[in-house]
Wavefront OBJ file of the C-alpha trace (Angstrom):
o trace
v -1.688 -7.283 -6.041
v -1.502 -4.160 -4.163
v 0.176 -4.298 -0.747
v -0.226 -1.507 1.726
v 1.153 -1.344 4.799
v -0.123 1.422 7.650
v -0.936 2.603 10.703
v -4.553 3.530 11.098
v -3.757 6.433 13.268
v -1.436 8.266 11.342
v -2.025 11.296 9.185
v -0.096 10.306 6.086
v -2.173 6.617 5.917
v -5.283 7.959 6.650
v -4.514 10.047 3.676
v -4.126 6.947 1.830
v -6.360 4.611 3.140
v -9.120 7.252 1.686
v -7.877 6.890 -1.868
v -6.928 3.136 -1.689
v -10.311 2.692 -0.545
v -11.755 4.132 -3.326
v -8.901 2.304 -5.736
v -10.245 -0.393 -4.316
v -13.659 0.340 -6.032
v -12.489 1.713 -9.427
v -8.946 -1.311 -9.966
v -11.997 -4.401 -9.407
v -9.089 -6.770 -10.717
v -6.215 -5.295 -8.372
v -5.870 -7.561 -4.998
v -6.074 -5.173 -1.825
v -3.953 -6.252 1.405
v -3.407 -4.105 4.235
v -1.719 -4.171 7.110
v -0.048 -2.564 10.293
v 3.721 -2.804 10.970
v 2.857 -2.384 14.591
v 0.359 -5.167 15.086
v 1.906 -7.252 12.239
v 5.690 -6.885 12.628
v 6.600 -10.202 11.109
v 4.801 -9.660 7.800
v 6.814 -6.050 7.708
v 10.082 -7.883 8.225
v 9.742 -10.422 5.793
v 9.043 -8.062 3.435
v 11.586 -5.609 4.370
v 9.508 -2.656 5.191
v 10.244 -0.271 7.928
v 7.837 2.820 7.154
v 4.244 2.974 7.633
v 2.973 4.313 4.579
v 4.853 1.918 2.545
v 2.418 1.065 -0.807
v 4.081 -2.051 -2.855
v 2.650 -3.740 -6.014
v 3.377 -7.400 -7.272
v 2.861 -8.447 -10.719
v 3.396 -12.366 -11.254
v 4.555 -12.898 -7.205
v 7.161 -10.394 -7.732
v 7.618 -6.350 -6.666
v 7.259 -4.033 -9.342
v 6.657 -0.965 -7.307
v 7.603 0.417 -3.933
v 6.871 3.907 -2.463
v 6.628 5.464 0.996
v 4.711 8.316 2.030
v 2.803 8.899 -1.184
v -0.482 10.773 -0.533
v -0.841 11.885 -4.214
v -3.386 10.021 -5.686
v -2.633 10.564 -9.380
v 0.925 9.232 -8.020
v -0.629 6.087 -6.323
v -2.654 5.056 -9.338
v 0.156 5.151 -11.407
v 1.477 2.270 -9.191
v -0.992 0.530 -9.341
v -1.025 0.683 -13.331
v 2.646 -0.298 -13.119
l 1 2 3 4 5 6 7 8 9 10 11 12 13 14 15 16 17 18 19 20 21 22 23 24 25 26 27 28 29 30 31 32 33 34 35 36 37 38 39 40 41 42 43 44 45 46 47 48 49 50 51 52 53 54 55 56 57 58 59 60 61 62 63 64 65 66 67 68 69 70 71 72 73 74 75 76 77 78 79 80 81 82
């Protein structure tokens, strides 16, 4: 499962939403779940997250993989191989 957590309206997660979107198409047994710290602030501190373009990936209900600000998308497909 692939968690991503953004703001629609900022550069760096449009950035990413454009190649999660389309790592959405290519990963077909990778979960997708997005959301926005500003609309969903409870889900952000749960989870401990306090930067918008946070990307995390569970494997087996736990996190394997955090990053923040990651726009390379040879660098986010490797996390989401991890």
């Amino acid at each position: 499962m692939l968690l991503i957590l953004g703001m629609k309206l900022a550069t760096t997660c449009k950035a990413q939403i454009k190649i999660l979107d389309q790592a959405e198409k290519e990963f077909k047994d990778v979960l997708f779940l997005s959301f926005e710290q500003t609309k969903d602030k409870e889900i952000a501190k749960q989870l401990g997250i306090d930067y918008w373009t946070t990307i995390v990936v569970y494997k087996n209900n736990k996190e394997v993989q955090r990053s923040i600000g990651q726009m390379d998308k040879a660098k986010i497909y490797e996390l989401i191989k991890s």
